[in-house]
PDB file of N, CA, C and O in Angstrom:
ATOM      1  N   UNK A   1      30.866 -22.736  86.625  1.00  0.00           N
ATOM      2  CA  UNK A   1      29.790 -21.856  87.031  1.00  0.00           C
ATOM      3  C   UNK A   1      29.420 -20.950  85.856  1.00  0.00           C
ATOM      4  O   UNK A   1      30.334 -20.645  85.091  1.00  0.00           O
ATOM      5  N   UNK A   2      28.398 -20.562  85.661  1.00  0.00           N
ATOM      6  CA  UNK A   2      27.865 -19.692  84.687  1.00  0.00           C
ATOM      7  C   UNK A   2      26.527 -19.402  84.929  1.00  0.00           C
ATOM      8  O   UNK A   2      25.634 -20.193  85.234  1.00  0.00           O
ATOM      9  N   UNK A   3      26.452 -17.891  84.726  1.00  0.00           N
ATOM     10  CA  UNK A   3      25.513 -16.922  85.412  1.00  0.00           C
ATOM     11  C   UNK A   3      24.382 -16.977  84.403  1.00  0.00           C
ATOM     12  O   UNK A   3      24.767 -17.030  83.235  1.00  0.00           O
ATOM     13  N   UNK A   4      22.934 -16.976  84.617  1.00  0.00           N
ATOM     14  CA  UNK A   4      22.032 -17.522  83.755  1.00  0.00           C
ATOM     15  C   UNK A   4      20.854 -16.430  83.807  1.00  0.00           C
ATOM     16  O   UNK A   4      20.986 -15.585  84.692  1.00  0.00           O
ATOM     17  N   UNK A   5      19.935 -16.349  83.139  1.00  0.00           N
ATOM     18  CA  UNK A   5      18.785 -15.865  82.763  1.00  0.00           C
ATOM     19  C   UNK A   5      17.855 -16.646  83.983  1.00  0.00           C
ATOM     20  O   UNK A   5      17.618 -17.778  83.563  1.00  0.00           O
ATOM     21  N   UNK A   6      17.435 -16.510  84.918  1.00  0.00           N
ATOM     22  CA  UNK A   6      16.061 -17.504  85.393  1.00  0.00           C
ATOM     23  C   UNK A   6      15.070 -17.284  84.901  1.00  0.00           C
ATOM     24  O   UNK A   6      14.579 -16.265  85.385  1.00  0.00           O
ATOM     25  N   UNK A   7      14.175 -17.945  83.769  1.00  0.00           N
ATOM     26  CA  UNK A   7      13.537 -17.659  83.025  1.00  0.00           C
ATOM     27  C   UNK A   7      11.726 -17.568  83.647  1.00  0.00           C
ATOM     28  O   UNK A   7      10.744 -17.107  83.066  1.00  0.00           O
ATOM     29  N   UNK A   8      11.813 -18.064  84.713  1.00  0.00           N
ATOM     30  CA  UNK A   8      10.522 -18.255  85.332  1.00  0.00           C
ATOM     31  C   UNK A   8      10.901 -16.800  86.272  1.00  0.00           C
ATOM     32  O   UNK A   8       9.903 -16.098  86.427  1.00  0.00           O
ATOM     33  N   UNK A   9      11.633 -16.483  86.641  1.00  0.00           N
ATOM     34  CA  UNK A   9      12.028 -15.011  87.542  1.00  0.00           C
ATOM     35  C   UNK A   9      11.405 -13.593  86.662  1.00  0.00           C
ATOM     36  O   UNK A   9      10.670 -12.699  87.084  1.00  0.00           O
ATOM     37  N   UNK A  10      11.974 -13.772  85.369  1.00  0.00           N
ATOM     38  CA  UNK A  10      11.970 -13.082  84.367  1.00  0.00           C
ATOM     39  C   UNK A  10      10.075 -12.812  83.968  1.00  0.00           C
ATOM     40  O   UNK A  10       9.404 -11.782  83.909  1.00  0.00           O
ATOM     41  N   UNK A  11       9.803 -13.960  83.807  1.00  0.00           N
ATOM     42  CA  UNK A  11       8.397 -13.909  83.178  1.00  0.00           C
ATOM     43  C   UNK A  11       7.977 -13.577  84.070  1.00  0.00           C
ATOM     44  O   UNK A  11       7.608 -12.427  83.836  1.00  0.00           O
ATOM     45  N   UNK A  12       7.623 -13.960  85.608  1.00  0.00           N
ATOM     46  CA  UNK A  12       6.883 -13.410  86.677  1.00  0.00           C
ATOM     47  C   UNK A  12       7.257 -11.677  86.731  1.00  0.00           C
ATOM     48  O   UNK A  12       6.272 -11.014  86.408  1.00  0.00           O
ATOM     49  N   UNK A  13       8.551 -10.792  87.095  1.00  0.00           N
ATOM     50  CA  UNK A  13       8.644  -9.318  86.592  1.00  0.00           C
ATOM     51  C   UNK A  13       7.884  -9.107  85.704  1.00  0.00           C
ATOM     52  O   UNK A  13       7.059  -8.249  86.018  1.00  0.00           O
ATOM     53  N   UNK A  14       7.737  -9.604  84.432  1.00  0.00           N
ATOM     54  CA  UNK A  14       7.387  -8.921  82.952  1.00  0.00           C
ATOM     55  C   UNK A  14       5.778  -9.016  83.468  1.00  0.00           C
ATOM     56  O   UNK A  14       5.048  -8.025  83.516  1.00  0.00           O
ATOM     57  N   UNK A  15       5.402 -10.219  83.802  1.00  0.00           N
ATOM     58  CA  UNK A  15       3.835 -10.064  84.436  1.00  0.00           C
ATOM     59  C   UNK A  15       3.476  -9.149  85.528  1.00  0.00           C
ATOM     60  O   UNK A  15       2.368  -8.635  85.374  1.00  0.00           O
ATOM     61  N   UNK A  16       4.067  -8.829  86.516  1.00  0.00           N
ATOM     62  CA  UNK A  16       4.505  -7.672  87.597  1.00  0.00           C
ATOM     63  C   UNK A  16       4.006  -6.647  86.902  1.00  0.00           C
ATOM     64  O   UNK A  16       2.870  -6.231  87.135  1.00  0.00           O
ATOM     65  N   UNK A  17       4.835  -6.082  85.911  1.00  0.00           N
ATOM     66  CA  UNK A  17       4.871  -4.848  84.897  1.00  0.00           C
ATOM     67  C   UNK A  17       3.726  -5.017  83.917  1.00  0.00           C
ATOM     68  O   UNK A  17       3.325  -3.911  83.556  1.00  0.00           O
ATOM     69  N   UNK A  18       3.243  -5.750  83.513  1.00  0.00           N
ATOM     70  CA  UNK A  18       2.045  -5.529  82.544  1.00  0.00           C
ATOM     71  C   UNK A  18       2.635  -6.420  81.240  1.00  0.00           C
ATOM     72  O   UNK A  18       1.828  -6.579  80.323  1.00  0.00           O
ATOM     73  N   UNK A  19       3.921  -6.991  81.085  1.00  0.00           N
ATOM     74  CA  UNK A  19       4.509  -6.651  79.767  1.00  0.00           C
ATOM     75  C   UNK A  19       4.452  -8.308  79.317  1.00  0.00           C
ATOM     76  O   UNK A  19       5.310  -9.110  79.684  1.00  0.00           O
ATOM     77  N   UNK A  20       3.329  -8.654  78.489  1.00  0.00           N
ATOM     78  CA  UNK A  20       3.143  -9.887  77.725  1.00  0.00           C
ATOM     79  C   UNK A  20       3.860 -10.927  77.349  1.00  0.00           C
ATOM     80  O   UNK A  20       3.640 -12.129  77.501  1.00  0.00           O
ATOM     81  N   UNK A  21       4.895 -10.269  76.755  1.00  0.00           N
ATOM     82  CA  UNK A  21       5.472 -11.223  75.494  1.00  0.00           C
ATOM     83  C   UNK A  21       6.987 -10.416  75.450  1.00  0.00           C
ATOM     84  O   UNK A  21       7.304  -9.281  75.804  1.00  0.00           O
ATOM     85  N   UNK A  22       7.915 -11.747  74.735  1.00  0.00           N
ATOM     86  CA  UNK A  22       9.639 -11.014  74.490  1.00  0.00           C
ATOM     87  C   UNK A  22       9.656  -9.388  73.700  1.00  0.00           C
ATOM     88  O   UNK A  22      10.502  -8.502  73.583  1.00  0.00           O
ATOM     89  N   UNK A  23       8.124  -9.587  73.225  1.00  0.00           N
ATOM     90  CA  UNK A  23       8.756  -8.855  71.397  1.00  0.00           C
ATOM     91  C   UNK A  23       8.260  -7.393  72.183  1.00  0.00           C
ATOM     92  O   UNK A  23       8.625  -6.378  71.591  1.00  0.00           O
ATOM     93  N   UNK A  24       7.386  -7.156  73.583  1.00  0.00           N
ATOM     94  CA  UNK A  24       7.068  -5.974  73.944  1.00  0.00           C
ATOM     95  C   UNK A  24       8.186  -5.650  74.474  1.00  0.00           C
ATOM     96  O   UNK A  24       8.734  -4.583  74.200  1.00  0.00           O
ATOM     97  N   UNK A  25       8.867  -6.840  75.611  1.00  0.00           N
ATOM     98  CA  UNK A  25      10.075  -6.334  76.261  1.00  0.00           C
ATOM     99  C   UNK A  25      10.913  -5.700  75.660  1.00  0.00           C
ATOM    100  O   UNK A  25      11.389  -4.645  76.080  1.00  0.00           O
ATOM    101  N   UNK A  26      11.248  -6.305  74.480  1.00  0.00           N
ATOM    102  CA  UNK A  26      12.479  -5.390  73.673  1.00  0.00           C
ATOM    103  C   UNK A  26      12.662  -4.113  73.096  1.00  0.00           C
ATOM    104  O   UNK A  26      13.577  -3.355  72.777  1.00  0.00           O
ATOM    105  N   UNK A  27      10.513  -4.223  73.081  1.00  0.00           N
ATOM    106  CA  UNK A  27      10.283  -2.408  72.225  1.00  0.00           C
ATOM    107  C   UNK A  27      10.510  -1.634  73.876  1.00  0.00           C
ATOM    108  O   UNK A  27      11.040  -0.524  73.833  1.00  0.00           O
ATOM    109  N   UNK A  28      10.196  -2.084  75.048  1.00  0.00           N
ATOM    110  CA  UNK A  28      10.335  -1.323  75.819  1.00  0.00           C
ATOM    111  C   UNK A  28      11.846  -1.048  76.412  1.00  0.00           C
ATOM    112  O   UNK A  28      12.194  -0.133  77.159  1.00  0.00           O
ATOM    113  N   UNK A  29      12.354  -1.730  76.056  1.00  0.00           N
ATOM    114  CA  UNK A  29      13.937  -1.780  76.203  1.00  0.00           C
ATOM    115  C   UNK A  29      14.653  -1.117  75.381  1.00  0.00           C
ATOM    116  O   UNK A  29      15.495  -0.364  75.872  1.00  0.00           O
ATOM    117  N   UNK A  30      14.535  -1.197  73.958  1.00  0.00           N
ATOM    118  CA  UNK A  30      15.510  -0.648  73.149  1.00  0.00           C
ATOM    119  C   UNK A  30      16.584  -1.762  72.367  1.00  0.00           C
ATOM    120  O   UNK A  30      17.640  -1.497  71.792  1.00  0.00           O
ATOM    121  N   UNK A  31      15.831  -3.280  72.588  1.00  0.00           N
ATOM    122  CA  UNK A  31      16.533  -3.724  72.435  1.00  0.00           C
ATOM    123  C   UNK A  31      15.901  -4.457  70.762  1.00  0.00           C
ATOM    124  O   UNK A  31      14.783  -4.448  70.247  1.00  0.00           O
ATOM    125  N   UNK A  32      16.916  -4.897  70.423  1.00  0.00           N
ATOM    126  CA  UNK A  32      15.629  -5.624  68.534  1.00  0.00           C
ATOM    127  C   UNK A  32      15.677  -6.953  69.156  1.00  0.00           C
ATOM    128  O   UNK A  32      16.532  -7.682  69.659  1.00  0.00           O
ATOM    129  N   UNK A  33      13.958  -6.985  68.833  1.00  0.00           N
ATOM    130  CA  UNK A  33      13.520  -8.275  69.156  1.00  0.00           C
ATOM    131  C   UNK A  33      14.284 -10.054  69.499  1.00  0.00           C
ATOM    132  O   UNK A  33      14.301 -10.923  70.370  1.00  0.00           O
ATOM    133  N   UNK A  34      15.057  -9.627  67.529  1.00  0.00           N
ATOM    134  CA  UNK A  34      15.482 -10.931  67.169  1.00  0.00           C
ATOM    135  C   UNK A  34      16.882 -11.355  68.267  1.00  0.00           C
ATOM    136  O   UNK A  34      17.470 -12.405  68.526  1.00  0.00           O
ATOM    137  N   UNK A  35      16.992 -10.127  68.646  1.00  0.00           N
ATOM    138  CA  UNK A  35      18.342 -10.498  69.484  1.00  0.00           C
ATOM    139  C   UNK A  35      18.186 -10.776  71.042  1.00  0.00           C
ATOM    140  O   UNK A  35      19.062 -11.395  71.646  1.00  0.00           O
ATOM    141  N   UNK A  36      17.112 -10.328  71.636  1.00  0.00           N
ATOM    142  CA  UNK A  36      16.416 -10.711  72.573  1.00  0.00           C
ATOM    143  C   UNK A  36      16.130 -11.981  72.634  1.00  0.00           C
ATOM    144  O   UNK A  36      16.456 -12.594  73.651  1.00  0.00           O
ATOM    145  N   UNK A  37      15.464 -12.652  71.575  1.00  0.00           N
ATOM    146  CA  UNK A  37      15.092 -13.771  71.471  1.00  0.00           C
ATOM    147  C   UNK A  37      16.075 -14.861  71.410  1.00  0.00           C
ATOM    148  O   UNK A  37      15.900 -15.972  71.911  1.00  0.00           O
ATOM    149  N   UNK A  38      17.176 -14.459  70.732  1.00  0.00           N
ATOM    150  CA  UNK A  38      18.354 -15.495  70.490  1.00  0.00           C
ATOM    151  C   UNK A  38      18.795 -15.446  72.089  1.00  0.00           C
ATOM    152  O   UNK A  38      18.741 -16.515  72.695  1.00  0.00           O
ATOM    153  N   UNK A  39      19.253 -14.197  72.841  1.00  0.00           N
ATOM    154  CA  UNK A  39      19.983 -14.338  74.043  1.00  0.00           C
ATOM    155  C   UNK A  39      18.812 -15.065  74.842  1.00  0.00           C
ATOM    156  O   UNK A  39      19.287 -15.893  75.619  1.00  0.00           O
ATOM    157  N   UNK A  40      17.494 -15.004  74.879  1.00  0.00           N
ATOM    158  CA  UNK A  40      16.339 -15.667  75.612  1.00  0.00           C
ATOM    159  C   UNK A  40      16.748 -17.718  75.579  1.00  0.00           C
ATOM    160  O   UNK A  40      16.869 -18.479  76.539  1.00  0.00           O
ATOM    161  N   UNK A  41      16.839 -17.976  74.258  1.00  0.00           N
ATOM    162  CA  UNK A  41      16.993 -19.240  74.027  1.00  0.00           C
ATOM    163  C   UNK A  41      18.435 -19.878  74.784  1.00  0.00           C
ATOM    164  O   UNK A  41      18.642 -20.903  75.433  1.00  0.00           O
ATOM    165  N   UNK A  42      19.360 -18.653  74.324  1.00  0.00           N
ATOM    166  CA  UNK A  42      21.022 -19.727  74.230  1.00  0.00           C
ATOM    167  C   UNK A  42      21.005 -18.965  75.722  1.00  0.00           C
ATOM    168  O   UNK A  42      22.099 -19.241  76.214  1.00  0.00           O
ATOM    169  N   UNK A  43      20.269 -18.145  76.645  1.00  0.00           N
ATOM    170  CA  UNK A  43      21.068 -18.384  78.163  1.00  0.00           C
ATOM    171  C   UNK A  43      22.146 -17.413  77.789  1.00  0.00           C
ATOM    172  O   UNK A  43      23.197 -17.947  78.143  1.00  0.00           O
ATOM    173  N   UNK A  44      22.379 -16.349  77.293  1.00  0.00           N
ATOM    174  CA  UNK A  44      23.523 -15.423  76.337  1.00  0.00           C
ATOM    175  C   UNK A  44      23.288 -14.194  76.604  1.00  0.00           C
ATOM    176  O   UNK A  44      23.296 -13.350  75.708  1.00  0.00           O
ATOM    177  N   UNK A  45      22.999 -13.842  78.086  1.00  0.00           N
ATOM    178  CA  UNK A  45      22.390 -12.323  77.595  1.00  0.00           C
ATOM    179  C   UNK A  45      23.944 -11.162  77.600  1.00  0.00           C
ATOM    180  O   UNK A  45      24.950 -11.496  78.227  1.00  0.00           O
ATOM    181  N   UNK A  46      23.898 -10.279  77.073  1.00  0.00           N
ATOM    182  CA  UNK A  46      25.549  -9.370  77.660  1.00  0.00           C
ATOM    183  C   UNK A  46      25.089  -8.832  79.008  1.00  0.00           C
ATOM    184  O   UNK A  46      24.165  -9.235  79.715  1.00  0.00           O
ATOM    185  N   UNK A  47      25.546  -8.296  79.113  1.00  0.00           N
ATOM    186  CA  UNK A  47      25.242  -7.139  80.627  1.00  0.00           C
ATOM    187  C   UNK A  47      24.651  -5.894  80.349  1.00  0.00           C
ATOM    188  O   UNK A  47      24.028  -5.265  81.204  1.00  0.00           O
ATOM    189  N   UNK A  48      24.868  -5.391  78.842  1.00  0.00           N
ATOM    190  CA  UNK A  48      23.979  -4.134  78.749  1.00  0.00           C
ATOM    191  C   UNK A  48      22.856  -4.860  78.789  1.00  0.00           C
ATOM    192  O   UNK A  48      22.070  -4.568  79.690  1.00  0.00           O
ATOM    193  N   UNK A  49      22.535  -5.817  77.981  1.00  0.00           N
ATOM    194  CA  UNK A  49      20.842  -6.355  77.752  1.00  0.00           C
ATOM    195  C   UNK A  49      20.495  -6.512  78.905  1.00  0.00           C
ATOM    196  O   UNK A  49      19.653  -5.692  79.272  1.00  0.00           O
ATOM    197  N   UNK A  50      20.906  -7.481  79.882  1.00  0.00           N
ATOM    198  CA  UNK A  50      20.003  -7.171  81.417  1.00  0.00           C
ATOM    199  C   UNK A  50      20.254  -6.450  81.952  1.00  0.00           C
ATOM    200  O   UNK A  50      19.549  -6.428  82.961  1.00  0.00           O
ATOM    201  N   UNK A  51      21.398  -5.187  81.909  1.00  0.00           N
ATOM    202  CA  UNK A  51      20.997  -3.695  82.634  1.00  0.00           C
ATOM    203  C   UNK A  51      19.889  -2.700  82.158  1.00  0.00           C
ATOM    204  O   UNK A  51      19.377  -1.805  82.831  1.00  0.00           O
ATOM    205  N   UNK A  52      19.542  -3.139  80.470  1.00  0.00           N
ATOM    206  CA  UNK A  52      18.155  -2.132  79.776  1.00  0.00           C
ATOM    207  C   UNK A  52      17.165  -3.539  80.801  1.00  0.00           C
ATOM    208  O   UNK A  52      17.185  -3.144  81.967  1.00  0.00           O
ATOM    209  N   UNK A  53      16.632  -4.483  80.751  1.00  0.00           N
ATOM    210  CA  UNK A  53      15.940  -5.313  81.350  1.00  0.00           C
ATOM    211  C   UNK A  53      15.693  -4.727  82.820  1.00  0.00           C
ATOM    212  O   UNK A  53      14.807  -4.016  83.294  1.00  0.00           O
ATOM    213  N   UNK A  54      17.074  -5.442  83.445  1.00  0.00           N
ATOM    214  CA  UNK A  54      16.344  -4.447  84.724  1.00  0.00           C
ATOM    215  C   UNK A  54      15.716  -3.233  85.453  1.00  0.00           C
ATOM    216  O   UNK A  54      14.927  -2.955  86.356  1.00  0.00           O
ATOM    217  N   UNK A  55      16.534  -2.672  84.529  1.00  0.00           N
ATOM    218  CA  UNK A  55      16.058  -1.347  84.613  1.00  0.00           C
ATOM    219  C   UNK A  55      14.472  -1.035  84.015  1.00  0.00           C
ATOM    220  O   UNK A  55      13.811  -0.135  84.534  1.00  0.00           O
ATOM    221  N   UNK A  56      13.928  -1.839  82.903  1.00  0.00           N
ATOM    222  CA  UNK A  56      12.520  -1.459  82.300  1.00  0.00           C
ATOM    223  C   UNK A  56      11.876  -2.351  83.300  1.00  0.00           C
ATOM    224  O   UNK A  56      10.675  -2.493  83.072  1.00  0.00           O
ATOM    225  N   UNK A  57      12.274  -2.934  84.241  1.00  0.00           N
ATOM    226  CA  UNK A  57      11.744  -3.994  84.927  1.00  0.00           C
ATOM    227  C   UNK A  57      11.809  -3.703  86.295  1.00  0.00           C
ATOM    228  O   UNK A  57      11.282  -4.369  87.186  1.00  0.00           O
ATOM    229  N   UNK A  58      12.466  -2.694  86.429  1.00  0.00           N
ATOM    230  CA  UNK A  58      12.482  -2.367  88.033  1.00  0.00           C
ATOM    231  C   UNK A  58      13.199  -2.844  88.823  1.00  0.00           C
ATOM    232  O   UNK A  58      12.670  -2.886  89.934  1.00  0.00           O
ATOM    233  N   UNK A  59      14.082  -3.197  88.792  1.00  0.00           N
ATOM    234  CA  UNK A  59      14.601  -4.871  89.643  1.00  0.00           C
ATOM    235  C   UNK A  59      15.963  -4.735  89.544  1.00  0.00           C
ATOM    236  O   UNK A  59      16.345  -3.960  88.668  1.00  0.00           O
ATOM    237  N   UNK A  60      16.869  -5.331  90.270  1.00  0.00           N
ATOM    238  CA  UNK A  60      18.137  -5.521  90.370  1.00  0.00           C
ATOM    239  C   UNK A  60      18.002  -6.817  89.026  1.00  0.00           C
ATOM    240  O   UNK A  60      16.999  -7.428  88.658  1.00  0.00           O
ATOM    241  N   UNK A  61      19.785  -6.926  88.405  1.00  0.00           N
ATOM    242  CA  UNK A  61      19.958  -8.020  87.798  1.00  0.00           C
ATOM    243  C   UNK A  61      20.111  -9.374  88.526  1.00  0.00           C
ATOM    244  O   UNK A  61      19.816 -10.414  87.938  1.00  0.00           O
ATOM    245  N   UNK A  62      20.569  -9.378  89.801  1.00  0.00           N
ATOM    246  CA  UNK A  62      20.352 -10.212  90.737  1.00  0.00           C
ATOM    247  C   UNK A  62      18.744 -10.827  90.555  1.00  0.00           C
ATOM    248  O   UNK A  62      18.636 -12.034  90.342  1.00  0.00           O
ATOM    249  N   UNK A  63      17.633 -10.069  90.634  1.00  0.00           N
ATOM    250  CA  UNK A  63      16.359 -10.347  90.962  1.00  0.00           C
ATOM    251  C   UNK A  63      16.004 -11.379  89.486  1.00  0.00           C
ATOM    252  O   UNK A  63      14.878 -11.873  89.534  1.00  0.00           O
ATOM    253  N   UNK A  64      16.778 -11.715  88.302  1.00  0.00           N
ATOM    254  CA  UNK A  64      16.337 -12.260  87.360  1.00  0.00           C
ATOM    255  C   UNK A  64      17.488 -13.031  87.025  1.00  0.00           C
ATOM    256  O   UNK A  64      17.438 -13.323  85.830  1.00  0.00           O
ATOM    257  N   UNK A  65      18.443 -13.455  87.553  1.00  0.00           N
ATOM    258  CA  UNK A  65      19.526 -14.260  86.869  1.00  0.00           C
ATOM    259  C   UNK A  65      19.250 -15.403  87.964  1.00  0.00           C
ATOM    260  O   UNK A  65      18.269 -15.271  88.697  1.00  0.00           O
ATOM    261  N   UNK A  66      20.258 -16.746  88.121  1.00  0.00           N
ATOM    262  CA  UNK A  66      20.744 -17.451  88.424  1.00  0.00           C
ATOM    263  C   UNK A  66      21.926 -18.223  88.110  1.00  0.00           C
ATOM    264  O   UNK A  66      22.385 -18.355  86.975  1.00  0.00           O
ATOM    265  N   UNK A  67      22.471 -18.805  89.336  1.00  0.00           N
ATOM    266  CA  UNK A  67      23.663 -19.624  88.918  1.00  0.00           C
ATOM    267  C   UNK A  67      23.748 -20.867  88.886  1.00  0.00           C
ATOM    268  O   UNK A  67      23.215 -21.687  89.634  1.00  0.00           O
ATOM    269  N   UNK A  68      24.665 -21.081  87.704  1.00  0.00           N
ATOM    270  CA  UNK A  68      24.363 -23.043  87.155  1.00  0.00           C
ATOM    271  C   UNK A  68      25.736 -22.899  87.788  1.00  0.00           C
ATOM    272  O   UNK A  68      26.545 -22.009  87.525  1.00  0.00           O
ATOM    273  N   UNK A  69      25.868 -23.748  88.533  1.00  0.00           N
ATOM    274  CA  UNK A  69      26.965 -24.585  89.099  1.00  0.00           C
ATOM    275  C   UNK A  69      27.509 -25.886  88.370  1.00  0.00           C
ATOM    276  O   UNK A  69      28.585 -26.479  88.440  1.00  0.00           O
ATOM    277  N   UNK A  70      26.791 -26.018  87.921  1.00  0.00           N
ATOM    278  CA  UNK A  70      27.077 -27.327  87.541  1.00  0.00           C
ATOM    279  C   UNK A  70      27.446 -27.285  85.790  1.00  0.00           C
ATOM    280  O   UNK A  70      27.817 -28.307  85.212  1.00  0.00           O
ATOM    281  N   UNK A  71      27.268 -25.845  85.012  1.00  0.00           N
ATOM    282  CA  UNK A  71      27.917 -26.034  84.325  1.00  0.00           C
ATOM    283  C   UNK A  71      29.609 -24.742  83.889  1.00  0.00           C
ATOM    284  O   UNK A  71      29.739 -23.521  83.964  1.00  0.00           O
ATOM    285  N   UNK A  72      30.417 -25.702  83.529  1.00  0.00           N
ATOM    286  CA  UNK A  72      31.810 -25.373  83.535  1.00  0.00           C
ATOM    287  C   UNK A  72      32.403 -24.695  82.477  1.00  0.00           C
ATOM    288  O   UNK A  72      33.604 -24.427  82.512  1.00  0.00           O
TER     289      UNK A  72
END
């Protein structure tokens, strides 16, 4: 099992909120871009990064993750 980014969850919030693109999320987060982007790709986020996320996003971390079951 391993806890995931739902990336279509994610983009629908950021559209919710007004917020375009990764590189705004991160200025509105606090987070640097490039590292946003790497955890965006590899499915890698820590838990501070989607607690600044949810929080600029309104939302529980529940409301933007999912679980892969299927990988071990």
């Amino acid at each position: 099992m391993r806890v995931e980014v739902d990336q279509k969850k994610l983009e629908e919030k950021m559209q919710k909120k007004g917020i375009k693109n990764l590189k705004q999320l991160a200025e509105l987060c606090g987070i640097p871009y490039e590292q946003l982007k790497k955890a965006y790709q590899r499915q890698a986020f820590s838990k501070e990064c989607l607690w600044l996320i949810s929080t600029e996003l309104e939302c529980a971390i529940n409301d933007i993750v999912t679980v892969n079951w299927k990988d071990t």
